[in-house]
PyMOL Python script that loads the backbone (N, CA, C, O; Angstrom):
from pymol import cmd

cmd.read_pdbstr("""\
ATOM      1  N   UNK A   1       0.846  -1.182   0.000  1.00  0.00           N
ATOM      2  CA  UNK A   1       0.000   0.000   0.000  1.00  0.00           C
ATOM      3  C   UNK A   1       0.889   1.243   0.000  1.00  0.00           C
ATOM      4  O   UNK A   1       1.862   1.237   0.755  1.00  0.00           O
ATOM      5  N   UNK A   2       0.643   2.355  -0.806  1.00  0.00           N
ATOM      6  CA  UNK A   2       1.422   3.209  -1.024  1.00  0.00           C
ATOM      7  C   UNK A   2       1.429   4.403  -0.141  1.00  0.00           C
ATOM      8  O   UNK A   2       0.370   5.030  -0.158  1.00  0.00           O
ATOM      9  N   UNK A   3       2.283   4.827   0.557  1.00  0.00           N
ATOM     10  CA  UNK A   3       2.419   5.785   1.193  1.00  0.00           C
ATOM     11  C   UNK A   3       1.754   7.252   1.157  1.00  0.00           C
ATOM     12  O   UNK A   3       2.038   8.003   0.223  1.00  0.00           O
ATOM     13  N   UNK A   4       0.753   7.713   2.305  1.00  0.00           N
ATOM     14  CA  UNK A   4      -0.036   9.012   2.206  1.00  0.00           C
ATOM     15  C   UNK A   4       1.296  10.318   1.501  1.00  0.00           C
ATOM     16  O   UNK A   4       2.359  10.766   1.929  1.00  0.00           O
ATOM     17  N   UNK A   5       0.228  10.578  -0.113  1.00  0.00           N
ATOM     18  CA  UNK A   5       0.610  11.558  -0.784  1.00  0.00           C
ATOM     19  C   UNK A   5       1.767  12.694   0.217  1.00  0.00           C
ATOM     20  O   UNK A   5       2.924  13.025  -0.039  1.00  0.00           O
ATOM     21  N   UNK A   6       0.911  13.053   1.344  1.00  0.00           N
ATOM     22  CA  UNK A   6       1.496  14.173   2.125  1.00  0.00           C
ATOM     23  C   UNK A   6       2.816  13.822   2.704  1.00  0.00           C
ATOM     24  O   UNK A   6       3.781  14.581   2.790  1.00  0.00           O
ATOM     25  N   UNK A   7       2.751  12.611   3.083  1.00  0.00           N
ATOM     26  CA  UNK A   7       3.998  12.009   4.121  1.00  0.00           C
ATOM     27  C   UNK A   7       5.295  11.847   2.797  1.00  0.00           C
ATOM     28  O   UNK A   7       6.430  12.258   3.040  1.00  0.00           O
ATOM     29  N   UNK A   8       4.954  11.203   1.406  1.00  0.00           N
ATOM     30  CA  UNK A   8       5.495  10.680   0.658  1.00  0.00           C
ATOM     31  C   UNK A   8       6.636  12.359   0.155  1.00  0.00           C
ATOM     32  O   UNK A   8       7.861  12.353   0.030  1.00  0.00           O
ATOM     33  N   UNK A   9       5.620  13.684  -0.043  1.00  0.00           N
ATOM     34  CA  UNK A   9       5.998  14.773  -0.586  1.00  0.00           C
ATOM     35  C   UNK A   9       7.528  15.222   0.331  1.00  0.00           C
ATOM     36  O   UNK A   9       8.556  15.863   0.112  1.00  0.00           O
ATOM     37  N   UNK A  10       6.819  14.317   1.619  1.00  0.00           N
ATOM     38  CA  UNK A  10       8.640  15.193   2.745  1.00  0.00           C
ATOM     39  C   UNK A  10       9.875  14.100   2.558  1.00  0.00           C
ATOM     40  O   UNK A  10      11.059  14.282   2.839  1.00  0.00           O
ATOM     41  N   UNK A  11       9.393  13.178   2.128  1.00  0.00           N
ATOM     42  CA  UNK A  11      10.761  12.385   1.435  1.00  0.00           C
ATOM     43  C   UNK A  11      11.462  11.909   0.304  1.00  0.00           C
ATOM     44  O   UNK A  11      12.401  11.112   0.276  1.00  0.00           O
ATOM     45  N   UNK A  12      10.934  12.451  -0.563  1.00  0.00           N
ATOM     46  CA  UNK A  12      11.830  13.101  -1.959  1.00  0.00           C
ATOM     47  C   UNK A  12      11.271  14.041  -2.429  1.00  0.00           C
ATOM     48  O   UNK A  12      10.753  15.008  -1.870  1.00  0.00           O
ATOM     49  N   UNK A  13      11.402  13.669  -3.943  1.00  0.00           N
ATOM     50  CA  UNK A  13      11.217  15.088  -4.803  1.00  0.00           C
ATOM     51  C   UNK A  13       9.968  15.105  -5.454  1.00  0.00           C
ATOM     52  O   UNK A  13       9.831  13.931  -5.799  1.00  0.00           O
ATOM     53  N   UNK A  14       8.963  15.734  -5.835  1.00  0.00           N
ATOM     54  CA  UNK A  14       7.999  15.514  -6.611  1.00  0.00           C
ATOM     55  C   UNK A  14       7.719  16.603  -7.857  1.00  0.00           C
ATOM     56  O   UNK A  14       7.408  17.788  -7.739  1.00  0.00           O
ATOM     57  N   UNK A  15       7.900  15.931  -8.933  1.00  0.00           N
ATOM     58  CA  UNK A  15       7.724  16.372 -10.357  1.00  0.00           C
ATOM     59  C   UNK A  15       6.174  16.438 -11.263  1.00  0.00           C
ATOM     60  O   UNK A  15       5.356  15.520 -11.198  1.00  0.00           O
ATOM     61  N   UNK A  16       5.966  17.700 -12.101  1.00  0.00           N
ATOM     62  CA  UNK A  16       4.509  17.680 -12.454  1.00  0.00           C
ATOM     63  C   UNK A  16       4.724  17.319 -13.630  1.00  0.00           C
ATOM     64  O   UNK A  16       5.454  17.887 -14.443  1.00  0.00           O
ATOM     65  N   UNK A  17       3.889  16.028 -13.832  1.00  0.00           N
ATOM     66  CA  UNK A  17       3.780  15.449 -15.080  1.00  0.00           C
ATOM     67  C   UNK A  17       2.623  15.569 -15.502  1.00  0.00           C
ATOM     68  O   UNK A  17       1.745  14.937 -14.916  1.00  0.00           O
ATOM     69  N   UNK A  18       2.283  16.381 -16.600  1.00  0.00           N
ATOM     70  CA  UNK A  18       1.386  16.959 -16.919  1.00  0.00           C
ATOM     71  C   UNK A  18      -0.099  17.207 -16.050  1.00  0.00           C
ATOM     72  O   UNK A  18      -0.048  18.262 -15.418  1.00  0.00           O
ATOM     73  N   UNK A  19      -0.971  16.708 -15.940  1.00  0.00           N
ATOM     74  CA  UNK A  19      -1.980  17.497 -14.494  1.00  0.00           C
ATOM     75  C   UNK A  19      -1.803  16.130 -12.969  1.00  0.00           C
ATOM     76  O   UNK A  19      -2.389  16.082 -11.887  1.00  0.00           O
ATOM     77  N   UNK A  20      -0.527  15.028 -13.709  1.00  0.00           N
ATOM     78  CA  UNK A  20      -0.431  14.356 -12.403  1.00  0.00           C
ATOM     79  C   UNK A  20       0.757  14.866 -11.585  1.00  0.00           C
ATOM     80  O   UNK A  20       1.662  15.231 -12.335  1.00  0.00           O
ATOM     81  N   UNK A  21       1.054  15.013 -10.244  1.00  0.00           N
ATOM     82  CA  UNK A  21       2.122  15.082  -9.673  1.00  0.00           C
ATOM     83  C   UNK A  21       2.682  13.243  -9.641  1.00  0.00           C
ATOM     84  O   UNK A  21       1.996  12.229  -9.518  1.00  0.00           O
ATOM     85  N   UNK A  22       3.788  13.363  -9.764  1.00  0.00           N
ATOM     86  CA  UNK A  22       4.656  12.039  -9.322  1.00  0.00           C
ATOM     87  C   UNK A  22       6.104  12.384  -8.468  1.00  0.00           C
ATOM     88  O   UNK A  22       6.919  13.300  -8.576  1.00  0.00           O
ATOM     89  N   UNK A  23       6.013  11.187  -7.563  1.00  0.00           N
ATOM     90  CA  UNK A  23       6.713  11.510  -6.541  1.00  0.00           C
ATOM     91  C   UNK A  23       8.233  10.910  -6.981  1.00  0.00           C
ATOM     92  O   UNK A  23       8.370   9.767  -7.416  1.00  0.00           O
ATOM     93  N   UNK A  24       9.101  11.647  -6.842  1.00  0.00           N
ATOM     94  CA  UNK A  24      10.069  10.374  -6.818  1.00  0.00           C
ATOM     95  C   UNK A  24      11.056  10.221  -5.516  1.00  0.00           C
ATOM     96  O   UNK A  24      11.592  11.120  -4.868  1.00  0.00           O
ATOM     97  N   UNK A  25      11.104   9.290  -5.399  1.00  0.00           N
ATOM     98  CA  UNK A  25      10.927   8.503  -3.639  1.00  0.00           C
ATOM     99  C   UNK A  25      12.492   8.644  -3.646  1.00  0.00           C
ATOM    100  O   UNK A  25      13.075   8.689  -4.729  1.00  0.00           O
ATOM    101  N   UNK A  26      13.216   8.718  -2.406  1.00  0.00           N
ATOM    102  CA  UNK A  26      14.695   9.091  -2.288  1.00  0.00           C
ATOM    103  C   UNK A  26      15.143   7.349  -2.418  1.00  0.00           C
ATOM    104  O   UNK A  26      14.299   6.478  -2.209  1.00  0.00           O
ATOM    105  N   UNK A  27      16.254   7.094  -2.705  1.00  0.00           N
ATOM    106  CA  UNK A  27      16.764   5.770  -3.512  1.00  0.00           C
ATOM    107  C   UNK A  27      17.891   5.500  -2.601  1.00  0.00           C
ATOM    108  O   UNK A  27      18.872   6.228  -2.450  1.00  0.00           O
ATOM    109  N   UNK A  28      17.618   4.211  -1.920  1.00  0.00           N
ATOM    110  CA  UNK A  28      18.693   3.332  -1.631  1.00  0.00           C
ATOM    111  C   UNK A  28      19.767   3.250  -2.649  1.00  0.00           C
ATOM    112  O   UNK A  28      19.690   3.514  -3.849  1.00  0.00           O
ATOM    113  N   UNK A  29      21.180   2.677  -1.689  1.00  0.00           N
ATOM    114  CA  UNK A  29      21.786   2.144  -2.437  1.00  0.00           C
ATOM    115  C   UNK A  29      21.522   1.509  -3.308  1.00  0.00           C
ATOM    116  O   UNK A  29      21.541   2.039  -4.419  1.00  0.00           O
ATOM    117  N   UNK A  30      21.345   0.815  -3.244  1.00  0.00           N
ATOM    118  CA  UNK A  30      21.228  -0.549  -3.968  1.00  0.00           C
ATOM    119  C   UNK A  30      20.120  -0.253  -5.529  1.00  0.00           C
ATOM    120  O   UNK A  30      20.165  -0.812  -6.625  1.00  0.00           O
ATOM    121  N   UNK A  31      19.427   0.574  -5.141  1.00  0.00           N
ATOM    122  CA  UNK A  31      18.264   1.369  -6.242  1.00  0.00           C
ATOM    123  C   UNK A  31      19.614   2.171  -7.055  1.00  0.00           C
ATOM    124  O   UNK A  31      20.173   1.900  -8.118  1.00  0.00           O
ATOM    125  N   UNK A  32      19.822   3.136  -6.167  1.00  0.00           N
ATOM    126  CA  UNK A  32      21.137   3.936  -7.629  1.00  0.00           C
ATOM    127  C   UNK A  32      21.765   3.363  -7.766  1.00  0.00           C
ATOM    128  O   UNK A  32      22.478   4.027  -8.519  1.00  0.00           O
ATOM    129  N   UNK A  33      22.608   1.764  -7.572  1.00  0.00           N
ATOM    130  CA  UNK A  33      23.227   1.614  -8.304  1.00  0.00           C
ATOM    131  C   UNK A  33      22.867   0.654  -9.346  1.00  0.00           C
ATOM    132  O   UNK A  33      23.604   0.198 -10.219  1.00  0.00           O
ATOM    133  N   UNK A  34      21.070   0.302  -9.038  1.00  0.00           N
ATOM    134  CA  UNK A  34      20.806  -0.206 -10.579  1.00  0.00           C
ATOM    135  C   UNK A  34      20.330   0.602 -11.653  1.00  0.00           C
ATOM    136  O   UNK A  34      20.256   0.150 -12.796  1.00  0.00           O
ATOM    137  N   UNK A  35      20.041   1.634 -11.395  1.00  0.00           N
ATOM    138  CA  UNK A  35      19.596   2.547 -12.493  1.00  0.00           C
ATOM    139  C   UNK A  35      20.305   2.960 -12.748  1.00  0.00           C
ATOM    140  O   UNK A  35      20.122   3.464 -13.856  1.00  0.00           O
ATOM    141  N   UNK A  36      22.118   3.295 -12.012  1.00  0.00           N
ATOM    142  CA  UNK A  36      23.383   3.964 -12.884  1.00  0.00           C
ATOM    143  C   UNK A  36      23.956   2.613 -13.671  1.00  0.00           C
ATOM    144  O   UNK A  36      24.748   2.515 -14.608  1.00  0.00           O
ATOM    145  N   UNK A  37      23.410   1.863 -13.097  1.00  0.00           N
ATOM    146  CA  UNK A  37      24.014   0.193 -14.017  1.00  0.00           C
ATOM    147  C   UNK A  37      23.774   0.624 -15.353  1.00  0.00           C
ATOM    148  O   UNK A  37      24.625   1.032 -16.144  1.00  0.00           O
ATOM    149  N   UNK A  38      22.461   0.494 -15.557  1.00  0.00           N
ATOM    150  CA  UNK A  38      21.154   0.730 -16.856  1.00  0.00           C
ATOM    151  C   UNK A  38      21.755   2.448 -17.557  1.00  0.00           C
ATOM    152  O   UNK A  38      21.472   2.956 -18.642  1.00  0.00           O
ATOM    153  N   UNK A  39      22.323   2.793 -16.841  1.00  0.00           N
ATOM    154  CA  UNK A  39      22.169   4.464 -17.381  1.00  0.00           C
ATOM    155  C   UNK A  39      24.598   4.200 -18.103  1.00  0.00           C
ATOM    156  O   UNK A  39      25.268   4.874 -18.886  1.00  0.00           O
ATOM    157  N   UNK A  40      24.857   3.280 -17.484  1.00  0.00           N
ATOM    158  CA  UNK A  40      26.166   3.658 -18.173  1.00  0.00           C
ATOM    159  C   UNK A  40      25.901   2.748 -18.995  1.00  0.00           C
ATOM    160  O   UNK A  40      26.252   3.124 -20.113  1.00  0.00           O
ATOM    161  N   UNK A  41      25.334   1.453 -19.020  1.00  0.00           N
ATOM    162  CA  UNK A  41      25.172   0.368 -20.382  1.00  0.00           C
ATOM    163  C   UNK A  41      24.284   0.798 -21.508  1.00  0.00           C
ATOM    164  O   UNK A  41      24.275   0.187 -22.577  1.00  0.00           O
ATOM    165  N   UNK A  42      23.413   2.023 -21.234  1.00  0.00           N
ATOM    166  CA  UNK A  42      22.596   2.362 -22.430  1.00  0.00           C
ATOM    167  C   UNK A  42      23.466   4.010 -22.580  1.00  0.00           C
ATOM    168  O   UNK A  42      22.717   4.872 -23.042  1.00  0.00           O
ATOM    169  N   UNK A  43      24.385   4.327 -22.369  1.00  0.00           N
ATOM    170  CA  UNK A  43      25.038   5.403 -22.313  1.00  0.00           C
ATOM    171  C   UNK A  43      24.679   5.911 -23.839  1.00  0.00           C
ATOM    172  O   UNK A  43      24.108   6.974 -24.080  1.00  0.00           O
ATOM    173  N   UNK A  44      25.145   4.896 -24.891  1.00  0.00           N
ATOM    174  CA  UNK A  44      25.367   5.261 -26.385  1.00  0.00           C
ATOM    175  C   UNK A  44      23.854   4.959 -26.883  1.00  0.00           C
ATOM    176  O   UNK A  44      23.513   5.760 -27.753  1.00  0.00           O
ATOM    177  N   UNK A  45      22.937   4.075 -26.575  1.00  0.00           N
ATOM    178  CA  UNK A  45      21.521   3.373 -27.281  1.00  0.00           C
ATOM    179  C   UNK A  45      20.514   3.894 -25.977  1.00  0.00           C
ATOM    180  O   UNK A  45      20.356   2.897 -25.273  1.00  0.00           O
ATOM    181  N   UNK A  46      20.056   4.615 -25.607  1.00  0.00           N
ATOM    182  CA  UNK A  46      19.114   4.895 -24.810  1.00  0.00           C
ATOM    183  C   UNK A  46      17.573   3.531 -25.034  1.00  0.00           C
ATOM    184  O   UNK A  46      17.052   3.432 -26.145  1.00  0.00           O
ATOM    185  N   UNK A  47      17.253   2.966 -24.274  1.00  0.00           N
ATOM    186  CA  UNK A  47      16.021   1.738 -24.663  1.00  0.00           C
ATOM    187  C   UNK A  47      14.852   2.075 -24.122  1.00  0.00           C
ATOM    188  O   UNK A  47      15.117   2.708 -23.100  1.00  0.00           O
ATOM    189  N   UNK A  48      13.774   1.994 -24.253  1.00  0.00           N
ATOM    190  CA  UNK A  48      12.396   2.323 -23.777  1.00  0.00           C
ATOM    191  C   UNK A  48      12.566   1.794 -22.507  1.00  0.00           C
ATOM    192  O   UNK A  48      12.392   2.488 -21.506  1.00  0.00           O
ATOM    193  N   UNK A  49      12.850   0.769 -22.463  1.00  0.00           N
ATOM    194  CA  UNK A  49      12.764  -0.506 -21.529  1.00  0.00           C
ATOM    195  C   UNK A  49      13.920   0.011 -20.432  1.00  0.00           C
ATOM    196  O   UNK A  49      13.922  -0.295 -19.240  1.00  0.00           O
ATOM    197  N   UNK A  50      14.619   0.619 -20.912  1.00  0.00           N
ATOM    198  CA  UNK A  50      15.474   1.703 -19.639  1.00  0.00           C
ATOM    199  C   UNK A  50      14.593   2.516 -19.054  1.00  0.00           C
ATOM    200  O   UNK A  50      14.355   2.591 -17.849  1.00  0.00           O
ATOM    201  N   UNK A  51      14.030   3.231 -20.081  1.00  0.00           N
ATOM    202  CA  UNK A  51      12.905   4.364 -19.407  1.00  0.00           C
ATOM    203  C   UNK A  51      12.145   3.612 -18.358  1.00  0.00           C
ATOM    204  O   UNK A  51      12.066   3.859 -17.155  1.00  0.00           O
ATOM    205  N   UNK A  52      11.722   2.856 -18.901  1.00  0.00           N
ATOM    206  CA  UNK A  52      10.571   2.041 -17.682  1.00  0.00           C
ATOM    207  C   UNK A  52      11.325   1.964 -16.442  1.00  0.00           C
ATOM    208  O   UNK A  52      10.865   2.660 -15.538  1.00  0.00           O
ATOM    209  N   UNK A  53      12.200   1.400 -16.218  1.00  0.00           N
ATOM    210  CA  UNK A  53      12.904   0.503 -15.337  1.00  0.00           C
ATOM    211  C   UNK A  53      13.780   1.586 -14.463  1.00  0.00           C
ATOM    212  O   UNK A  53      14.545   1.180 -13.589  1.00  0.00           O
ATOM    213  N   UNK A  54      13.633   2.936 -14.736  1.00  0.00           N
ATOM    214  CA  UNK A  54      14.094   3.937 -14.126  1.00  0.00           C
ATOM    215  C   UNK A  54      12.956   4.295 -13.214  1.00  0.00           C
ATOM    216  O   UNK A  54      12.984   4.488 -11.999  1.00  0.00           O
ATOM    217  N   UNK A  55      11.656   4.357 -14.299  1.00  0.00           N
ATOM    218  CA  UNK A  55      10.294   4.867 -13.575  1.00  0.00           C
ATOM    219  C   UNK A  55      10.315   3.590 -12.219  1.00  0.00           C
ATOM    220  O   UNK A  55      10.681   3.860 -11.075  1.00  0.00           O
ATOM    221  N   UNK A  56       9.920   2.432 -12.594  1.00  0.00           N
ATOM    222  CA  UNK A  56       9.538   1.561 -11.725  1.00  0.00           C
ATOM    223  C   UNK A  56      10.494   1.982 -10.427  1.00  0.00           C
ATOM    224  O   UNK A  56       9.961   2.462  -9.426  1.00  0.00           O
ATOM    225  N   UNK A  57      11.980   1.771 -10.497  1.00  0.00           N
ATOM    226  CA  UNK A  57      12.615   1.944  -9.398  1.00  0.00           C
ATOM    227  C   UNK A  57      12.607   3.142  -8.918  1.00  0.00           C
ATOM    228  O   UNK A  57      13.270   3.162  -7.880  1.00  0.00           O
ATOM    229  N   UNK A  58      12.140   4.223  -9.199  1.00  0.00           N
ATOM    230  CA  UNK A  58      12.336   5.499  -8.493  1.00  0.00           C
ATOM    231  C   UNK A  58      11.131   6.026  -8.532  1.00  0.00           C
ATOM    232  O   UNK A  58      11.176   7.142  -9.051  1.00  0.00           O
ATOM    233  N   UNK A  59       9.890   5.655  -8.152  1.00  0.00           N
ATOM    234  CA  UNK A  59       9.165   5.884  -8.350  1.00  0.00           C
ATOM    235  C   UNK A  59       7.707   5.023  -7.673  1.00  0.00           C
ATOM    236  O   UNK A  59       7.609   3.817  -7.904  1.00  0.00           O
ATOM    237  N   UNK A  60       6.705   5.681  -6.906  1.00  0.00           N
ATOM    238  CA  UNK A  60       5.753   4.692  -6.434  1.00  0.00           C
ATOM    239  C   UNK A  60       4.485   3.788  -7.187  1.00  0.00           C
ATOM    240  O   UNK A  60       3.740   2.917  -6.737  1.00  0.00           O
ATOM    241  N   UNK A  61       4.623   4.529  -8.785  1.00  0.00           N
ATOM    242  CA  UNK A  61       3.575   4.247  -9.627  1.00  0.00           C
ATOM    243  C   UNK A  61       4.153   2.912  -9.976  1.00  0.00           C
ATOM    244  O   UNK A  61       5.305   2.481 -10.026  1.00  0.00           O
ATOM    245  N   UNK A  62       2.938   2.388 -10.207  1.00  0.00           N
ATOM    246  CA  UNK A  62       2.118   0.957 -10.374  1.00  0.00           C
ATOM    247  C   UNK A  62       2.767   0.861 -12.141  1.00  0.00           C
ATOM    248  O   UNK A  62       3.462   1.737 -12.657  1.00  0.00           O
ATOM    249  N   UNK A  63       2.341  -0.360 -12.785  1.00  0.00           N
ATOM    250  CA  UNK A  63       3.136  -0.802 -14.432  1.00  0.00           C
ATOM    251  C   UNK A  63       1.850   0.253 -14.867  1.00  0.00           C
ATOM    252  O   UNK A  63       1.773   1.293 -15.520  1.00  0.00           O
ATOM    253  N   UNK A  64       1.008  -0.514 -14.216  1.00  0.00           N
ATOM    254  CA  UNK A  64      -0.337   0.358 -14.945  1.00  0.00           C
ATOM    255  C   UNK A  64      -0.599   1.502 -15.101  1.00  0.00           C
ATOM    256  O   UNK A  64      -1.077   1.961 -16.138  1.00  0.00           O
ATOM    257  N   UNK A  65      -0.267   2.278 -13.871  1.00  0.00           N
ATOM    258  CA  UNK A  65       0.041   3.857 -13.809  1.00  0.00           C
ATOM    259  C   UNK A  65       1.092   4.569 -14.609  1.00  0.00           C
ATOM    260  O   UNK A  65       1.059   5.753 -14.944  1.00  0.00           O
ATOM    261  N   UNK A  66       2.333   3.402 -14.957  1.00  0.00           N
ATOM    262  CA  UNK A  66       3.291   3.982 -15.639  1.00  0.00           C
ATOM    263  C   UNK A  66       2.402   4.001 -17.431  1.00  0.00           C
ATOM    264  O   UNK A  66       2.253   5.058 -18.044  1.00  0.00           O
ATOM    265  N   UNK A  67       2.013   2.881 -17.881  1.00  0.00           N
ATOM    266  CA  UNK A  67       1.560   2.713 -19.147  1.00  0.00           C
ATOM    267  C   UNK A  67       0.602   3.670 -19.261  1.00  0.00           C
ATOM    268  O   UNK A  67       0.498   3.879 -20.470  1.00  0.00           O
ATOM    269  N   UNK A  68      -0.111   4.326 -18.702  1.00  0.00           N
ATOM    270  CA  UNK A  68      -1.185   5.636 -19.160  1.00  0.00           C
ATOM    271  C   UNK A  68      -0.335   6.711 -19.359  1.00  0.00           C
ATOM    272  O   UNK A  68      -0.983   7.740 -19.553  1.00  0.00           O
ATOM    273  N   UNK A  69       1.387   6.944 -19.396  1.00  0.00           N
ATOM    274  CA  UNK A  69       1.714   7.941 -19.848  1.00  0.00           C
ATOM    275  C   UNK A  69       2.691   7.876 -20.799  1.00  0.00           C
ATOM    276  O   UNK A  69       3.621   7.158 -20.429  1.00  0.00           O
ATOM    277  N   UNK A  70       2.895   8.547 -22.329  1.00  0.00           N
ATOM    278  CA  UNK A  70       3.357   8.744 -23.267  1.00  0.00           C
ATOM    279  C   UNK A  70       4.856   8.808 -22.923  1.00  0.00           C
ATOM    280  O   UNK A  70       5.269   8.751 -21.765  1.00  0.00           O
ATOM    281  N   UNK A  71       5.725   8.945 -24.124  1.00  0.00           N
ATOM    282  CA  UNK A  71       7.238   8.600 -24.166  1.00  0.00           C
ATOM    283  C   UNK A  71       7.928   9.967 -23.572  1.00  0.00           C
ATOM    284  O   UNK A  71       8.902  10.215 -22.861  1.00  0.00           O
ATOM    285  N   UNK A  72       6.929  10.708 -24.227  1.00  0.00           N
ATOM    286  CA  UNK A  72       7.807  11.936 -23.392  1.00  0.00           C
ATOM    287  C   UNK A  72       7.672  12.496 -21.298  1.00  0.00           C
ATOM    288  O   UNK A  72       8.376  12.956 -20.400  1.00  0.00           O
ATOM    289  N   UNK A  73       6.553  12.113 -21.506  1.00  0.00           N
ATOM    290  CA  UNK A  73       6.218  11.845 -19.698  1.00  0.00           C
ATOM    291  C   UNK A  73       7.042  11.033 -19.029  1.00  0.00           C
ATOM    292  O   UNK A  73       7.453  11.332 -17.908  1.00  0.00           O
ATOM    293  N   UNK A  74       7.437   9.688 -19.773  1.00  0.00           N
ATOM    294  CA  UNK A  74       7.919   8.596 -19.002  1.00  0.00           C
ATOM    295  C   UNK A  74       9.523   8.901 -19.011  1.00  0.00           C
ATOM    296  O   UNK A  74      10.166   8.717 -17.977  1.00  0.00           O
ATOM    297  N   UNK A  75      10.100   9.329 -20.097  1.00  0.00           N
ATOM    298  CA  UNK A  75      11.115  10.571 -20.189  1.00  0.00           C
ATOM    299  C   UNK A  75      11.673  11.516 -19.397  1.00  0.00           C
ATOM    300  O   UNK A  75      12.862  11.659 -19.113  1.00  0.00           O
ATOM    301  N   UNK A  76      10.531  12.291 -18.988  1.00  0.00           N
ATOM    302  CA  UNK A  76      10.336  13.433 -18.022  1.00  0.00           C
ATOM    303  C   UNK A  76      10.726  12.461 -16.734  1.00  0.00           C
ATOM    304  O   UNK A  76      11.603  12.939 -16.015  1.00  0.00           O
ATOM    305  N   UNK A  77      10.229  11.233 -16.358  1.00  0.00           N
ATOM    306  CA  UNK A  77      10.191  10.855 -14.919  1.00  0.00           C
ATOM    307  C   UNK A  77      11.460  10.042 -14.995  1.00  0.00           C
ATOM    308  O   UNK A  77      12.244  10.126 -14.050  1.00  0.00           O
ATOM    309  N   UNK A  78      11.639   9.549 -15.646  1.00  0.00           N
ATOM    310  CA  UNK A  78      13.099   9.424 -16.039  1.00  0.00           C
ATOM    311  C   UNK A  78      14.256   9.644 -15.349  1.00  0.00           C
ATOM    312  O   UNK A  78      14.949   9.094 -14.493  1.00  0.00           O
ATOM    313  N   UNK A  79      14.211  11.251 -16.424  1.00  0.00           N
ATOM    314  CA  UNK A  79      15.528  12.038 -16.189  1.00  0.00           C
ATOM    315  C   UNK A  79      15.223  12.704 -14.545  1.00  0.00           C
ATOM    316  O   UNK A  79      16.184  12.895 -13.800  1.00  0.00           O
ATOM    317  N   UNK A  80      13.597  13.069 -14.027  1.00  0.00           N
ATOM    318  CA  UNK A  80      14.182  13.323 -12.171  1.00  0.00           C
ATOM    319  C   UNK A  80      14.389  11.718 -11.538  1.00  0.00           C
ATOM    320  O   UNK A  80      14.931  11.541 -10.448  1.00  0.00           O
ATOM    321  N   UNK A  81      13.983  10.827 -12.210  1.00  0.00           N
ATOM    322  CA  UNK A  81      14.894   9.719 -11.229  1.00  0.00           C
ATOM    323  C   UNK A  81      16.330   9.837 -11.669  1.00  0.00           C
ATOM    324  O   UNK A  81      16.975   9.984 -10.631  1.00  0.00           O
ATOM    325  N   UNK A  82      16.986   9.843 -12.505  1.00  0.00           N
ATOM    326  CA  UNK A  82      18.314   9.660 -13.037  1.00  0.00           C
ATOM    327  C   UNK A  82      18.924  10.826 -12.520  1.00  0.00           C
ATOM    328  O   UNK A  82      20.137  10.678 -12.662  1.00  0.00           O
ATOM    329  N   UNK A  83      18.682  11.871 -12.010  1.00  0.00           N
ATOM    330  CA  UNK A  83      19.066  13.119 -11.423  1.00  0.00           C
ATOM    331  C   UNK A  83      18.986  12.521  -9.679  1.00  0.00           C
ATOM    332  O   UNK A  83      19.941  12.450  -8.905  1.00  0.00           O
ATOM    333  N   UNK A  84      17.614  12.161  -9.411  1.00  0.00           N
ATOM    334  CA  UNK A  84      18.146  11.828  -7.366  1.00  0.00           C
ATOM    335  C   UNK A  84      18.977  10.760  -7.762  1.00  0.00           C
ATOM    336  O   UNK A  84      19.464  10.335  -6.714  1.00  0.00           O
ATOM    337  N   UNK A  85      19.413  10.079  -8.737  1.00  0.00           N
ATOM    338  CA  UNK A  85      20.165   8.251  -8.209  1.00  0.00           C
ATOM    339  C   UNK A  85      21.607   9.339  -8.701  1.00  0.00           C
ATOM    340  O   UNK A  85      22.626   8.654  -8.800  1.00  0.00           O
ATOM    341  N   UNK A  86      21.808  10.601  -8.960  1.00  0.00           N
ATOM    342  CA  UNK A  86      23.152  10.766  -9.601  1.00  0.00           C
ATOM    343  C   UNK A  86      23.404  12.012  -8.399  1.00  0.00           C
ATOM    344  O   UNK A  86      24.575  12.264  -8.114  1.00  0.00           O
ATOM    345  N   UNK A  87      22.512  12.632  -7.838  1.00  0.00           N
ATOM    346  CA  UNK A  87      22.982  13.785  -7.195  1.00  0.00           C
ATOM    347  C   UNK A  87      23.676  13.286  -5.501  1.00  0.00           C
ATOM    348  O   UNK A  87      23.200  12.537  -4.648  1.00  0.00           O
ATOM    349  N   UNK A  88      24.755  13.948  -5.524  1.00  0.00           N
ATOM    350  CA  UNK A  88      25.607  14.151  -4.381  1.00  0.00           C
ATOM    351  C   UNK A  88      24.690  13.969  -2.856  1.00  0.00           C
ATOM    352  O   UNK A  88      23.988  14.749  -2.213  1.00  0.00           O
ATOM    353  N   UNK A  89      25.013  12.834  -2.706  1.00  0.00           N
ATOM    354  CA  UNK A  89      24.138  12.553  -0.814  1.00  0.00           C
ATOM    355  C   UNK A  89      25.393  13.449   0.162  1.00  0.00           C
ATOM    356  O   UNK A  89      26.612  13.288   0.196  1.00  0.00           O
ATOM    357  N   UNK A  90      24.732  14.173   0.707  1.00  0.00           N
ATOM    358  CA  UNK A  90      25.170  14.910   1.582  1.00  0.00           C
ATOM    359  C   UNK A  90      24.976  14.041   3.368  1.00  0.00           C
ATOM    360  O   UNK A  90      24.035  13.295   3.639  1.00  0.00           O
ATOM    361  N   UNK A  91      26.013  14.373   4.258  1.00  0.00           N
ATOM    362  CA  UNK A  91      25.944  13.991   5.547  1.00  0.00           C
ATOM    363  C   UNK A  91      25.361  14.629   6.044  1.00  0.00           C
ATOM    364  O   UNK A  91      25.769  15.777   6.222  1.00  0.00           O
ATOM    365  N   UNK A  92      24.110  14.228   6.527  1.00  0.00           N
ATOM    366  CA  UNK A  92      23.482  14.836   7.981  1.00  0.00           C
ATOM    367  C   UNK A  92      24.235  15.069   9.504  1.00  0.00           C
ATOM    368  O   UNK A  92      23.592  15.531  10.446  1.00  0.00           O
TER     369      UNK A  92
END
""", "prot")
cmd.dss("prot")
cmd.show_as("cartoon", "prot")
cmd.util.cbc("prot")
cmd.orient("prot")
């Protein structure tokens, strides 16, 4: 069961994809280093199937929720997951 919208907004980032907000959820290890896996092996061939697999892991939406949005949306959610799995973790 997916985490209340409000609670979800204070622990990452959330991006407006066209009239939906999507959250993208702050990423374990183990999460950035499979989506930087996927992001240096498609470095030269970018694959749809990358796109997805960025959304799924960084992200709370469902296959189904992901498939109601077009190439450039799934794009969009993408590149802010590929931005939290690449940006500098700072020490608290």
């Amino acid at each position: 069961m997916p985490e209340p919208q409000n609670k979800i907004a204070k622990l990452g980032k959330t991006i407006k994809v066209g009239k939906i907000d999507v959250h993208i959820k702050p990423l374990t290890l183990t999460e950035r280093a499979q989506i930087l896996d996927v992001v240096f092996a498609d470095a030269e061939n970018v694959k749809f199937s990358s796109l997805v697999k960025y959304c799924q892991i960084g992200t709370v939406l469902s296959d189904d929720e992901l498939n109601e949005f077009g190439i450039d949306e799934l794009t969009r959610i993408a590149t802010a997951v590929t931005e939290q799995a690449t940006k500098k973790k700072l020490k608290k």
